[in-house]
C-alpha positions in Angstrom: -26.0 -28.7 -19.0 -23.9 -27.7 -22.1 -20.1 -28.4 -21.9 -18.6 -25.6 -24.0 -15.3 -26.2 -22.1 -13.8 -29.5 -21.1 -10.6 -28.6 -19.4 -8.6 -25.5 -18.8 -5.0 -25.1 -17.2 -1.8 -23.4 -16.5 1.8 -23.9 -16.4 3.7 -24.1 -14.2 1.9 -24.3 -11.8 4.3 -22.4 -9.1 6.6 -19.6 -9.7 9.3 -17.9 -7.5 8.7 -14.4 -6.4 9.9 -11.8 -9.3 10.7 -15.3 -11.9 10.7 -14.7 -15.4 8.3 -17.7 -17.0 6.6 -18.3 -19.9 3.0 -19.1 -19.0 0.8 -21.6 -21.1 -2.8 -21.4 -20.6 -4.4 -24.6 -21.9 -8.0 -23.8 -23.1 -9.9 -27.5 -24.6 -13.2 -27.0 -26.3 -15.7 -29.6 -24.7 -18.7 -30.4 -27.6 -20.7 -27.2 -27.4 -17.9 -24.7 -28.0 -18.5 -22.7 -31.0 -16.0 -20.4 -33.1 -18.4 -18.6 -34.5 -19.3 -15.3 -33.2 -18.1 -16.4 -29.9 -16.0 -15.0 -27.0 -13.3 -15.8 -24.5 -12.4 -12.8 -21.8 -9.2 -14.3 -19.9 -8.9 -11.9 -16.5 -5.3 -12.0 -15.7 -3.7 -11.4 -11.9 -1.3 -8.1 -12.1 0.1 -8.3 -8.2 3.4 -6.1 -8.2 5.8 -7.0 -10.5 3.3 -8.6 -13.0 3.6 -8.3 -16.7 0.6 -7.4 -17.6 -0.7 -9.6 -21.1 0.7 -7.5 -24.2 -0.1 -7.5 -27.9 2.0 -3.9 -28.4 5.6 -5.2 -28.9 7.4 -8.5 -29.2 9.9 -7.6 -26.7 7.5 -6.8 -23.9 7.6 -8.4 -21.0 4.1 -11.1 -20.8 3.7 -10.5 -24.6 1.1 -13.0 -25.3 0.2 -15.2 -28.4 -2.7 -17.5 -29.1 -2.4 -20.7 -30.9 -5.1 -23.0 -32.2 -4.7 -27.0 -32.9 -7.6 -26.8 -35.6 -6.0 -25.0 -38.7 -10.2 -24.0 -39.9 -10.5 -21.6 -36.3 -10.3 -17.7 -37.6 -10.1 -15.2 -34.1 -8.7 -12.0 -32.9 -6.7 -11.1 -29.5 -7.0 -8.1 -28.1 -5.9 -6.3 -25.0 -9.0 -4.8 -22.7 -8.5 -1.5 -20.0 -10.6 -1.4 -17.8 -10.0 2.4 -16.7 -10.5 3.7 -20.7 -13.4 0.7 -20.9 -12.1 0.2 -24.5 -9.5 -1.5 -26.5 -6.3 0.4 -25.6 -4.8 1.8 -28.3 -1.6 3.8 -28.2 -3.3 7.3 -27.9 -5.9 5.6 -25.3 -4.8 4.1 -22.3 -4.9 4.1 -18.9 -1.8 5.4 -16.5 1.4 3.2 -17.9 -1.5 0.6 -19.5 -1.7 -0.7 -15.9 -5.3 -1.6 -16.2 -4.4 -3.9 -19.3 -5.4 -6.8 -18.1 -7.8 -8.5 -19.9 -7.5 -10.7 -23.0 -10.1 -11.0 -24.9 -10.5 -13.7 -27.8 -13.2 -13.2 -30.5 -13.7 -16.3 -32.7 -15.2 -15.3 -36.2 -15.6 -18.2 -38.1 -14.4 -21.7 -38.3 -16.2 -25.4 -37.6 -15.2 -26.2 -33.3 -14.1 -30.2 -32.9 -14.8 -31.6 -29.5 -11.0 -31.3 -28.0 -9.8 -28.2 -29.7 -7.0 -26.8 -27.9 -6.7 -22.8 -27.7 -3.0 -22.6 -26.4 -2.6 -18.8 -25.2 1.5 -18.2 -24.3 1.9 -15.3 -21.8 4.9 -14.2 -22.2 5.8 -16.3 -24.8 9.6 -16.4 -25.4 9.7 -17.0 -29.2 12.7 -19.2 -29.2 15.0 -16.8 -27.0 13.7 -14.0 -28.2 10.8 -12.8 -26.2 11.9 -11.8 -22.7 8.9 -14.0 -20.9 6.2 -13.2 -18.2 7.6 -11.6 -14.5 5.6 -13.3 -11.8 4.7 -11.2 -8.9 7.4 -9.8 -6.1 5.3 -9.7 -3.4 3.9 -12.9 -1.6 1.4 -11.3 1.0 0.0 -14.4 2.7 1.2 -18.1 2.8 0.4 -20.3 0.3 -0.3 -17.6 -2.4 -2.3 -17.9 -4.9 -2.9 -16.1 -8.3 -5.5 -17.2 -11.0 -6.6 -16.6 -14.2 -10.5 -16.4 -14.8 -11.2 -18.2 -18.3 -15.3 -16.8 -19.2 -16.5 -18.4 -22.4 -19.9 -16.4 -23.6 -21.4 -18.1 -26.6 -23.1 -14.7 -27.7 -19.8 -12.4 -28.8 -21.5 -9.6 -28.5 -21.6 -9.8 -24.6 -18.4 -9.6 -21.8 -17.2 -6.0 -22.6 -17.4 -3.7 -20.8 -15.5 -5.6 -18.1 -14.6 -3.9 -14.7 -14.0 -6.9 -13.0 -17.0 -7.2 -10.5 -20.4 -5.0 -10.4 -21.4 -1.9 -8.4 -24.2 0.3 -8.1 -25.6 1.1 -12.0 -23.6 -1.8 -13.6 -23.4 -5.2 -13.5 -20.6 -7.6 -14.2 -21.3 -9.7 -17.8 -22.0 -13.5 -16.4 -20.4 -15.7 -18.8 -21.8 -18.9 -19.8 -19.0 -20.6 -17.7 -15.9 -19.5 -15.9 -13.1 -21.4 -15.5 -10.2 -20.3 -12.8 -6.4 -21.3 -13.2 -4.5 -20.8 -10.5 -0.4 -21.1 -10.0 1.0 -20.5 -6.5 4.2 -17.7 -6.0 6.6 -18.7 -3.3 9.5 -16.7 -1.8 12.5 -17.0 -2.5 15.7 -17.9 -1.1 16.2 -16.4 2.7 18.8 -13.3 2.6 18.2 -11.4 6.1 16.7 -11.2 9.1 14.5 -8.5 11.4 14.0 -8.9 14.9 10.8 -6.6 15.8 10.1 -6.1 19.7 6.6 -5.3 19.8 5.1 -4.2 23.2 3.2 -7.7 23.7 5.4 -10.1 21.2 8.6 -10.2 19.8 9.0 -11.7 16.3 12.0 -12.6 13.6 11.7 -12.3 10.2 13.4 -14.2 7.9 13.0 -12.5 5.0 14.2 -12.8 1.0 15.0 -10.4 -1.4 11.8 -8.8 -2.3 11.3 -9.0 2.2 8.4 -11.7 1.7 8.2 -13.9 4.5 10.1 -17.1 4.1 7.9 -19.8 5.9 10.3 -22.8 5.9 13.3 -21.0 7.0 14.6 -22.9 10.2 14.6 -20.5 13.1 16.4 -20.8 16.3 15.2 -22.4 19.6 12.8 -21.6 21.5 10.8 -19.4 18.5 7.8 -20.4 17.6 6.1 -19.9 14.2 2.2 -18.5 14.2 -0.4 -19.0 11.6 1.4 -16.5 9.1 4.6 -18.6 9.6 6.7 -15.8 11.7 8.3 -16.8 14.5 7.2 -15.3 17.8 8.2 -15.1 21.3 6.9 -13.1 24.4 7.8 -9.8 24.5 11.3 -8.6 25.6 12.7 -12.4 25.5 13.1 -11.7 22.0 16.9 -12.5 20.8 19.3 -14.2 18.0 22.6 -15.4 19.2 24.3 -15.7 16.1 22.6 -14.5 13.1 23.5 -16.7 10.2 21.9 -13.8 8.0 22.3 -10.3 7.9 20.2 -9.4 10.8 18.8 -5.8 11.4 17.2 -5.6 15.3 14.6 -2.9 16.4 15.0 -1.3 19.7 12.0 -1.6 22.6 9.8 0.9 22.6 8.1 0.7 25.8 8.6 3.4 28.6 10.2 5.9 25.8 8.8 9.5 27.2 7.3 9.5 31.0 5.3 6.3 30.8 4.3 6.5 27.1 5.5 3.9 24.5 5.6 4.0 20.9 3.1 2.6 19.0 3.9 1.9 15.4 1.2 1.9 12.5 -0.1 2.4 9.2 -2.9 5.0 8.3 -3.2 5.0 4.1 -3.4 1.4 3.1 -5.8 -0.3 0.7 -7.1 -3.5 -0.1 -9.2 -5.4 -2.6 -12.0 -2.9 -2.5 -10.0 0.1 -3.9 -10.8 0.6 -7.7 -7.3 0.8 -8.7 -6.7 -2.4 -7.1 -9.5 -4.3 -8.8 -8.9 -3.1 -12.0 -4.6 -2.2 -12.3 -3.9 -5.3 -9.8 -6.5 -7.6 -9.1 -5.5 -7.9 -5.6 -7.7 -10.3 -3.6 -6.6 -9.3 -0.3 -9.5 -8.1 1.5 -9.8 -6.1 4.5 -9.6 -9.2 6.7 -6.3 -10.5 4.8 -5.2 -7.0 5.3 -5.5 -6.4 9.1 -4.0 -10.3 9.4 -1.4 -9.2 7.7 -0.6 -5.8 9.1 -0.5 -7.8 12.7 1.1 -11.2 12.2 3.9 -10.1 9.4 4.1 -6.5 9.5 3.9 -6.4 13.2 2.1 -3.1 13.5 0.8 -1.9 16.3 -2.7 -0.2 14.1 -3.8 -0.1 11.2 -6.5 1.9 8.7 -7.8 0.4 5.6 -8.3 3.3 3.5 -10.0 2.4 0.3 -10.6 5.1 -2.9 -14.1 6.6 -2.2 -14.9 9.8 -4.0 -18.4 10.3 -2.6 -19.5 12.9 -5.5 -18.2 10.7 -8.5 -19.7 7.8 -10.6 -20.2 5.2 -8.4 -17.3 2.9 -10.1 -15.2 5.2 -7.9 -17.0 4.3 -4.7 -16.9 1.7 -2.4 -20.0 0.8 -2.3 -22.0 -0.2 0.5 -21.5 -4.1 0.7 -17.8 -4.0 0.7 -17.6 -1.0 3.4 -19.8 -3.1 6.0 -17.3 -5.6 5.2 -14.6 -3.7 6.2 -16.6 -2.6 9.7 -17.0 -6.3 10.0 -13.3 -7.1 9.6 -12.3 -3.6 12.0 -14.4 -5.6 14.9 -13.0 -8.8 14.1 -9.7 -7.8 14.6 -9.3 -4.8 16.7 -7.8 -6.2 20.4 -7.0 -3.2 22.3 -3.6 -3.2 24.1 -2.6 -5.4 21.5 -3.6 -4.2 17.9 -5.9 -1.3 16.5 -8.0 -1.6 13.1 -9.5 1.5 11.8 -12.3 2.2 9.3 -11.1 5.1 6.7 -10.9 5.4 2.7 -9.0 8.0 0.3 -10.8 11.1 0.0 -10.3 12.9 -3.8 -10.9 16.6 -4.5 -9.5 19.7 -6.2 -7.4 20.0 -3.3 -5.7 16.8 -3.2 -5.8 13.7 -2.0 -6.6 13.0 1.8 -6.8 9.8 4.3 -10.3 10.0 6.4 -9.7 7.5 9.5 -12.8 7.1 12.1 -12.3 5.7 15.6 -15.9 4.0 15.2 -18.2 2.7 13.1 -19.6 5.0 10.5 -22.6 4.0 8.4 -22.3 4.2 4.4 -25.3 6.5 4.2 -23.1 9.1 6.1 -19.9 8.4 3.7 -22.1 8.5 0.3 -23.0 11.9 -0.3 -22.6 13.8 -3.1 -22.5 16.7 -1.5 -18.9 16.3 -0.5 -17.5 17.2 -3.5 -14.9 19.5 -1.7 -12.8 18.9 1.6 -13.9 21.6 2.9 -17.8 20.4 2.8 -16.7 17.2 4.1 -14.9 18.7 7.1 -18.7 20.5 7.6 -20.6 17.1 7.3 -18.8 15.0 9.6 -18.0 18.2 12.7 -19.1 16.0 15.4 -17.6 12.6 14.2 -14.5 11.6 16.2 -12.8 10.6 12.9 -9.1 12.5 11.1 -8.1 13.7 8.1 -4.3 13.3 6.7 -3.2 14.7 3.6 -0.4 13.7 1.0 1.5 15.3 -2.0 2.0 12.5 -4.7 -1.4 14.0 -6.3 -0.9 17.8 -6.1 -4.2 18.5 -6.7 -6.0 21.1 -9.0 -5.7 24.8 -6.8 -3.9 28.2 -7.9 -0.6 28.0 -6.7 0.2 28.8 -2.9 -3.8 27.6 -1.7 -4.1 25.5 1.0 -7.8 25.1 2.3 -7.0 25.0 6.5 -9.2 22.7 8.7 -11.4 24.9 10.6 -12.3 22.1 13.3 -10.1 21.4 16.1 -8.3 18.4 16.2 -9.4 17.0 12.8 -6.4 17.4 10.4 -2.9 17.8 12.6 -0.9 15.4 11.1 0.9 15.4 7.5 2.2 12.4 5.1 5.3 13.4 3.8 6.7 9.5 2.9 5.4 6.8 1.2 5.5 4.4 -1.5 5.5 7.6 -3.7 8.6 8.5 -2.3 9.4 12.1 0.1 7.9 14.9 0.3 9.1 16.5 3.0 11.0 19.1 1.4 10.1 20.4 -2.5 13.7 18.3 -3.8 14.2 15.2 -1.7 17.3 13.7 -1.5 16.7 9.7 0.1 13.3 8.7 -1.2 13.3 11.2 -4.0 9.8 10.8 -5.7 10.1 8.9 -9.0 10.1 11.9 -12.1 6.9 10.1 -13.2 5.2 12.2 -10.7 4.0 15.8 -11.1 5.3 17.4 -8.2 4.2 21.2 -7.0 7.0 23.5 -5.3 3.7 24.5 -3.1 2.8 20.6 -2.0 5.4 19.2 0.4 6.2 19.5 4.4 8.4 22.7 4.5 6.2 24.3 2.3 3.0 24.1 4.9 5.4 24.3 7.8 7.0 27.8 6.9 3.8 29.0 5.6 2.3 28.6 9.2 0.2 25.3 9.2 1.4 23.5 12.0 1.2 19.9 11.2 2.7 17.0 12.7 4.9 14.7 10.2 4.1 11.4 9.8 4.6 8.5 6.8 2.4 5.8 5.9 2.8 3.0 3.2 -0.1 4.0 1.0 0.4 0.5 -0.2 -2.0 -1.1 -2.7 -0.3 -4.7 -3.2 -1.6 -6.2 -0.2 1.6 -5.7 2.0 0.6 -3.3 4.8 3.3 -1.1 6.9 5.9 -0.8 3.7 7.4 2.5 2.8 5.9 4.4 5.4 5.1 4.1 9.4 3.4 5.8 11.8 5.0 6.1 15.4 2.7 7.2 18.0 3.6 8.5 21.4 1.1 7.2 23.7 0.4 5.3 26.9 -1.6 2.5 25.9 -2.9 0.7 22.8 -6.6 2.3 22.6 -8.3 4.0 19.7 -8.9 6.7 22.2 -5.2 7.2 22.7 -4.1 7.4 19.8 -6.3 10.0 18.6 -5.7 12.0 21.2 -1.6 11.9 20.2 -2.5 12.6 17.0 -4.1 15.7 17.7 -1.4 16.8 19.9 0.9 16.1 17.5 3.1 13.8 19.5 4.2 11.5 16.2 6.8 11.2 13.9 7.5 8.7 11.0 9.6 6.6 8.8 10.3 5.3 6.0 10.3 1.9 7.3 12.6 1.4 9.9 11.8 1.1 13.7 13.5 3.5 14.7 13.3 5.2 18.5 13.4 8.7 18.0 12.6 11.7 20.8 12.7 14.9 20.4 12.2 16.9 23.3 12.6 21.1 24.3 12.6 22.2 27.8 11.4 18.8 28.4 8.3 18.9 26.3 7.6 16.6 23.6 7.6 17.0 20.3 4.3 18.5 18.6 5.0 21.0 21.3 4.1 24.5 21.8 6.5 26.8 23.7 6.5 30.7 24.4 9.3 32.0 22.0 11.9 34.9 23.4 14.9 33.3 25.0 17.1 30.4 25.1 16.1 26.7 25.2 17.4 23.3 25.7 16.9 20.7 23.0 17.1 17.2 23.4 17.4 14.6 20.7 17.5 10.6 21.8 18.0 8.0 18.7 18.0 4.4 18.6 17.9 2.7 15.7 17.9 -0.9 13.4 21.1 0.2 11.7 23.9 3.1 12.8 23.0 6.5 11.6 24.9 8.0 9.3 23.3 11.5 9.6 21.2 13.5 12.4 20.2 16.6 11.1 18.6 19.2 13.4 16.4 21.9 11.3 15.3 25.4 12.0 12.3 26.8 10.2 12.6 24.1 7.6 16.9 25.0 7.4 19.5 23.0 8.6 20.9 24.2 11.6 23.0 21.6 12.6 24.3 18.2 11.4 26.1 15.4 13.3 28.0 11.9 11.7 27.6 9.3 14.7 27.8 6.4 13.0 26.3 4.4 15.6 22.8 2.9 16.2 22.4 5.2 19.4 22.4 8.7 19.7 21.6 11.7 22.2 23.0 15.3 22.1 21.5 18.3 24.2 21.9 21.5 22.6 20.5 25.1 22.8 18.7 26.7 20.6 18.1 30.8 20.7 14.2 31.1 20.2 13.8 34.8 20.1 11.6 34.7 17.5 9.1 32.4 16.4 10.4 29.3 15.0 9.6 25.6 14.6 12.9 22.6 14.7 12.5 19.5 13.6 15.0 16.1 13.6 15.7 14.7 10.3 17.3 11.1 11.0 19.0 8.7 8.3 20.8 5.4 9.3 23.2 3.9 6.7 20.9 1.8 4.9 18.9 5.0 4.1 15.9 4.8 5.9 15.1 7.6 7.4 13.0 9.0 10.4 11.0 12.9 10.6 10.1 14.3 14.1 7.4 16.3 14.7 8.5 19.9 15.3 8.3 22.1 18.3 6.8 25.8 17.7 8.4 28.5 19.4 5.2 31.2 18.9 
């Protein structure tokens, strides 16, 4: 067996979450390394936060240099991007150079010694002048891992293209060896606290500045930590006596509205299998890591994984079938009813937009892969029959004349809206909280109010559309129902009876004439209104909205809240509550129709 490569390493070997370092990758040519005509591909970890390796400018953050102990070694270094599948140049990249993330090393010429050392600096600092490497802000799991593949190939010619694993048409280049170097990313310092009551567990938090999961922070008597390191107690027993942190404490959420609790989830999430994530991230967190995580850290109630899968494109924007058995694997391993709900789903793409399609069962692949569905509307077609849900969002506005909106024509199949999430609001066409970032493209025709006043009637909800492997961020689900079943929450999704936030677990009912939001009530007279908040922090603002206007606005500055007001319905209208505490996370009803 030849020994083109002798040893390989990294320092250091553990970063702090969101740390500025200068990595050295250690690369020493064992007896059959050649320079001549020969290639190294280095596959570098991008979690969130991550300089990406750069050769454009100096001062970028993970600008990266190569050094070579024997003087005779001539080579190149060049960036790779994986979504262009060329060398990136300035005209030619992909979306902010995200998918950057390959180095590749061509030796030309030069006589290899046994012991050679390739140094490569990622985010060299040039003597004060270079700004280093950022190491990832996100620590998912305990004991975190991230790892650079080293893959020598003797033959040059070979390693590109790289997409960083094979699918149907294409297979990934095998290099002659391939060497992993790994460094850990811990948390940092504690600097809160969140005490969740969950309907079978309570759990605190102690969380640092990026809200990673800080596993040695002492907790009080009598928690308990689990496997992920959070501290856990049955539910309602739950407390802190004196919080040596900021502490922010949900309220329970059992028994809210005649004998139904709220549930809380996340419907748009992705994990390892997503495209993007293999190719701008490298996130390793599969399906299994994500349900683990959705449960035992973000303390959801459900959860879909729902991976990019455009069934009519090239199949590098598929799933594939391998890794979507895997995920129906991981939804039976960790679905528990009354206790947590994982759902099978992926991304849907088309010139309408993009879309979330979550299935209470098991679908097979065959029934997901057809090219067929090029258009929602076709999809809706193929699958009448399925129990499954669609859910729309805005932060891709999609490719229709201005003012079309294709409507669902099944009942039951698309009554809910995303109008939060990572992206930012898009519950009105200029947010204030939450404001999209201006990087998006955003449509005057492609936000909640719009489809609202233009007679859709969707429920509102917010989901984290998370891709770093941190399920139930930026976005939740809250679910009126009276048990934890697949069954049950469908059904309150099609009835409307949801609302979402931002983040926060916040207790919010809306009520008129004593029927629950998602409601629909005969217009033509007066009614009474009822609004019930409890929430993690005091609310700064409760806005009540008419037909998408605000109608009312009260200050309480409290974390509880109820008013009963009337409202004249003589013509058809829909209200909605628009809640924000004073840490500015926010909470959407559903509205009521008055028709």
């Amino acid at each position: 067996m030849k020994r083109y490569l002798s040893h390989c390493s990294i320092s250091p070997g553990k970063v702090y979450a969101g740390d500025s370092v200068e990595f050295k990758i250690s690369i020493i040519a064992g007896k059959d390394f050649s320079a001549e005509g020969t290639r190294i591909v280095l596959d570098h970890p991008a979690y969130l936060g991550t300089d990406r390796p750069s050769r454009y400018d100096q001062e970028d953050g993970g600008y990266a240099d190569v050094f070579c102990s024997n003087a005779e070694i001539a080579y190149n270094c060049r960036q790779w991007d994986m979504e262009v599948a060329d060398f990136p140049t300035r005209e030619k990249s992909s979306y902010k150079g995200m998918a950057q993330r390959l180095l590749v090393l061509d030796f030309i010429s030069g006589k290899a010694q046994d012991g050679d050392e390739i140094l490569i600096k990622w985010g060299w600092t040039r003597n004060g002048f270079g700004i280093g490497c950022k190491a990832p802000t996100v620590v998912p799991k305990p004991d975190f891992i991230n790892t650079v593949h080293i893959r020598y190939f003797s033959d040059g010619t070979k390693g590109l293209p790289d997409f960083a694993r094979s699918f149907k048409g294409y297979d990934r280049p095998i290099p002659d060896v391939e060497v992993p170097v790994s460094f850990q990313v811990l948390p940092r310092e504690p600097e809160s606290m969140r005490l969740i009551r969950g309907q079978s567990e309570d759990a605190l938090l102690v969380q640092d500045r990026f809200f990673n999961i800080c596993p040695d922070a002492e907790v009080p008597k009598p928690w308990k930590k689990n496997s992920w390191r959070v501290a856990v107690m049955p539910s309602g027993k739950g407390k802190v006596e004196a919080a040596r942190l900021p502490l922010r404490e949900s309220p329970p959420m059992n028994n809210v509205f005649e004998g139904m609790n709220v549930y809380f989830g996340d419907l748009h999430n992705h994990s390892a299998f997503s495209n993007d994530c293999i190719e701008r991230e490298k996130q390793e967190m599969t399906p299994d890591d994500s349900f683990g995580y959705a449960r035992n850290v973000a303390r959801l109630d459900f959860q879909a994984v729902t991976d990019h899968h455009q069934p009519w494109d090239k199949e590098k924007n598929k799933i594939g079938e391998e890794k979507w058995n895997l995920l129906l694997q991981a939804v039976e391993k960790h679905c528990e009813p009354g206790r947590f709900l994982a759902f099978p789903g992926f991304e849907y793409r088309c010139s309408r937009g993009d879309a979330a399609v979550v299935f209470a069962g098991a679908e097979p692949y065959s029934d997901i892969d057809r090219p067929e569905l090029c258009d929602i509307r076709r999809l809706w077609d193929a699958f009448n029959g399925k129990n499954y849900i669609t859910i729309p969002h805005f932060h891709n506005g999609g490719r229709l004349p201005e003012n079309e909106w294709p409507r669902c024509p099944y009942e039951g199949i698309e009554t809910i809206l995303e109008i939060c999430s990572c992206h930012g609001s898009y519950d009105v066409e200029n947010s204030l909280e939450h404001r999209p970032p201006g990087i998006k493209n955003r449509r005057a025709d492609r936000n909640g109010m719009w489809m609202l006043r233009n007679g859709l009637k969707y429920g509102l909800c917010c989901n984290s559309d998370g891709h770093k492997g941190n399920a139930g961020m930026n976005g939740l689900t809250a679910v009126y129902a009276r048990e934890l079943t697949k069954e049950a929450i469908f059904e309150a999704i099609r009835k409307r009876q949801v609302y979402g936030t931002t983040n926060a677990r916040i207790r919010l009912l809306f009520t008129a004439d004593g029927k629950l939001m998602g409601s629909t009530l005969k217009s033509g007279g007066r009614s009474k209104l009822g609004i019930e908040l409890a929430g993690e922090m005091p609310f700064k603002s409760v806005e009540l909205h008419r037909n998408g206007e605000l109608y009312r606005r009260w200050k309480p500055f409290d974390r509880e809240f109820s008013m009963k007001t009337d409202a004249v319905n003589g013509q058809p209208s829909f209200w909605h509550v628009r809640a924000v505490q004073t840490d500015n996370e926010i909470a959407w009803s559903s509205p009521i129709w008055f028709d």
